[in-house]
Structures are given as structure tokens and as C-alpha cells.
C-alpha positions as a Python dict, from the first residue, in 0.01 Angstrom:
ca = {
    (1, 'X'): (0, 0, 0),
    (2, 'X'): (-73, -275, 247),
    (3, 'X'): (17, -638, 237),
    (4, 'X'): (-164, -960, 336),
    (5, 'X'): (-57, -1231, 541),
    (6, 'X'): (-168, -1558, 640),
    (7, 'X'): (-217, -1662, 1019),
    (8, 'X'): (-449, -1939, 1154),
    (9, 'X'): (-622, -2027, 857),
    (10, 'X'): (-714, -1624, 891),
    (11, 'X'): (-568, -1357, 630),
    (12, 'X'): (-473, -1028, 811),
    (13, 'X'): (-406, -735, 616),
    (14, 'X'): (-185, -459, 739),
    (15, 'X'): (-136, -121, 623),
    (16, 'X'): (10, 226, 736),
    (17, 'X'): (-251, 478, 817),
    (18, 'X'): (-122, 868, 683),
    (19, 'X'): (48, 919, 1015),
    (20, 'X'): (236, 643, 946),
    (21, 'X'): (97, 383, 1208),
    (22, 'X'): (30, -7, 1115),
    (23, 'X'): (-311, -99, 1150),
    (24, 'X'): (-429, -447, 1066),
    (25, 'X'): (-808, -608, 1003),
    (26, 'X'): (-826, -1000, 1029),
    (27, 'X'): (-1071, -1176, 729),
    (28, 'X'): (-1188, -1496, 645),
    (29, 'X'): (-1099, -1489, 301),
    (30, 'X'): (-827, -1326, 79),
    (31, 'X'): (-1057, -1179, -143),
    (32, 'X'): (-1240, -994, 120),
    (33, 'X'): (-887, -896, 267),
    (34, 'X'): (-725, -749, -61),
    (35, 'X'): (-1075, -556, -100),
    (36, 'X'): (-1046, -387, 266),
    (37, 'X'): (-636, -285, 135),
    (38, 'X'): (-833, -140, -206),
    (39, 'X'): (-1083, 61, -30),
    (40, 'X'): (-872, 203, 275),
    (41, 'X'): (-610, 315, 21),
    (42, 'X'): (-857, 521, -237),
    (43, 'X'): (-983, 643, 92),
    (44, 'X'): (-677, 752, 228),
    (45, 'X'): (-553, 896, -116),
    (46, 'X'): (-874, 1086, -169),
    (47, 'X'): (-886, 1212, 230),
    (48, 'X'): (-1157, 1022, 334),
    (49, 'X'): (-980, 740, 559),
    (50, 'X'): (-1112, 769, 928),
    (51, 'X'): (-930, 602, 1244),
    (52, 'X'): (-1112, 342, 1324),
    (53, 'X'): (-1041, 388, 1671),
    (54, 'X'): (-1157, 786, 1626),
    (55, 'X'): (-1456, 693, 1480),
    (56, 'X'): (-1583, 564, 1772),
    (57, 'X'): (-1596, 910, 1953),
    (58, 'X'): (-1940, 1058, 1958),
    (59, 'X'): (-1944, 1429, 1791),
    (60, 'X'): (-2081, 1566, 2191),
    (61, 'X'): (-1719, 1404, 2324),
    (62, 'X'): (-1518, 1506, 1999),
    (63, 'X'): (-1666, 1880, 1964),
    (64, 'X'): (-1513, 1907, 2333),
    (65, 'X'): (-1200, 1765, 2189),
    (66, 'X'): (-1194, 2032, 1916),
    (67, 'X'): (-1317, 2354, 2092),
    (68, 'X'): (-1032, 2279, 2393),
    (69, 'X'): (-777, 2226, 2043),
    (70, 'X'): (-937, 2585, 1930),
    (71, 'X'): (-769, 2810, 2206),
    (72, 'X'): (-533, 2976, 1976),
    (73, 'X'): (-817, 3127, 1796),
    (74, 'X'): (-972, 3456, 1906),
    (75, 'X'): (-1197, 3478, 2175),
    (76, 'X'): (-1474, 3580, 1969),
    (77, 'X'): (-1437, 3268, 1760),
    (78, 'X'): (-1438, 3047, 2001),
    (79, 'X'): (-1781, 3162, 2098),
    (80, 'X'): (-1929, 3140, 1726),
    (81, 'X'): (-1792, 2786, 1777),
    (82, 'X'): (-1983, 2717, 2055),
    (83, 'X'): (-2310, 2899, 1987),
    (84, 'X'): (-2298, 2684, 1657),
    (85, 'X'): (-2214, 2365, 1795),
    (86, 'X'): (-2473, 2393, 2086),
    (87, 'X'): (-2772, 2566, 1862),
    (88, 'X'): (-2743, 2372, 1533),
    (89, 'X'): (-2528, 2058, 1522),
    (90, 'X'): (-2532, 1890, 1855),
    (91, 'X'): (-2894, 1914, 1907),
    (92, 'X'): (-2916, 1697, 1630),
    (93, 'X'): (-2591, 1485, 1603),
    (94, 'X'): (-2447, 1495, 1925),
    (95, 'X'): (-2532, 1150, 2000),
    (96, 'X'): (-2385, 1015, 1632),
    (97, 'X'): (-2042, 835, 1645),
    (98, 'X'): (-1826, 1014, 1413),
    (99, 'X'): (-1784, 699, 1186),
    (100, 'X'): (-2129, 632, 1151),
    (101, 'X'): (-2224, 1042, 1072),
    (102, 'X'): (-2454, 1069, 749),
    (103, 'X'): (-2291, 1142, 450),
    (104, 'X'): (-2370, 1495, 231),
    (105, 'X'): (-2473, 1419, -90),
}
């Protein structure tokens, strides 16, 4: 869990990301601040927390990211990789920023 402290009229909540590192968000208000420490911890608990910092990548930038991260795997499915990733999903989404990617329903 996170914690909230006061600066400059301002309340900044902190809180470890699952790696560990301290991230903080500046508010307003304490309300809103004790809200954004709810909602990052169910997301982190139920796997859905993103790096706000990561989320910024575009999926073109962060698919090159991945496939150079994929050189362990076999040759062969490092093409399927590709041929996917070129044919279906970056045609479409290449341009999206990974935080703002639409949701499956």
C-alpha cells in the first residue's frame, strides 16, 4: 500500500510499483489522492498495473522491443512473430500507445 503526504498545499501519493520502485502522482485534493492509491493497488493485485512511463511506448516501438527480447526462441518462431505482428496487429495498432490500447471485452 501507498501513503499520502502533504507538500505545497498539494497531496502526493507514493507507492511501490511490483518491481519494487516508488512512484508518486501529485493531486489537488486528498480524496482524489487516496482514490489513485485504491485503484493502482487493485490494479497491481489483479495484474493490470501499467508503467506509466511504459505506457507511453507506441506498440510499432514496443513490438521491436519484444521481438529483439524473443531471440532465445526458435528461429521459426520468431518469424510467426513477425508475420503476425506485421500482417494483423500493427497495421491496425501500430500507431496506439500501449496505455491508451482498447480494452477486450
Amino acid at each position: 500500500m501507498g501513503f499520502i503526504e502533504r507538500r505545497n498545499g498539494r497531496y502526493r501519493a507514493r507507492y511501490r510499483d511490483p518491481l519494487g520502485r516508488q512512484l508518486s502522482e501529485t493531486f489537488s485534493r486528498k480524496l482524489d489522492a487516496e482514490r489513485f492509491l485504491r485503484e493502482v493497488q487493485v490494479d497491481i493485485e489483479r495484474g493490470r498495473w501499467l508503467d506509466p512511463s511504459g505506457a507511453q511506448l507506441t506498440l510499432q516501438s514496443w513490438s521491436g522491443e519484444f521481438l529483439s527480447l524473443a531471440r532465445r526462441l526458435s528461429p521459426t518462431t520468431q518469424q510467426t512473430y513477425r508475420r503476425d505482428l506485421d500482417k494483423y496487429i500493427l497495421p491496425r495498432f501500430g500507431a496506439y500507445r500501449i496505455g491508451r490500447l482498447p480494452r477486450t471485452k
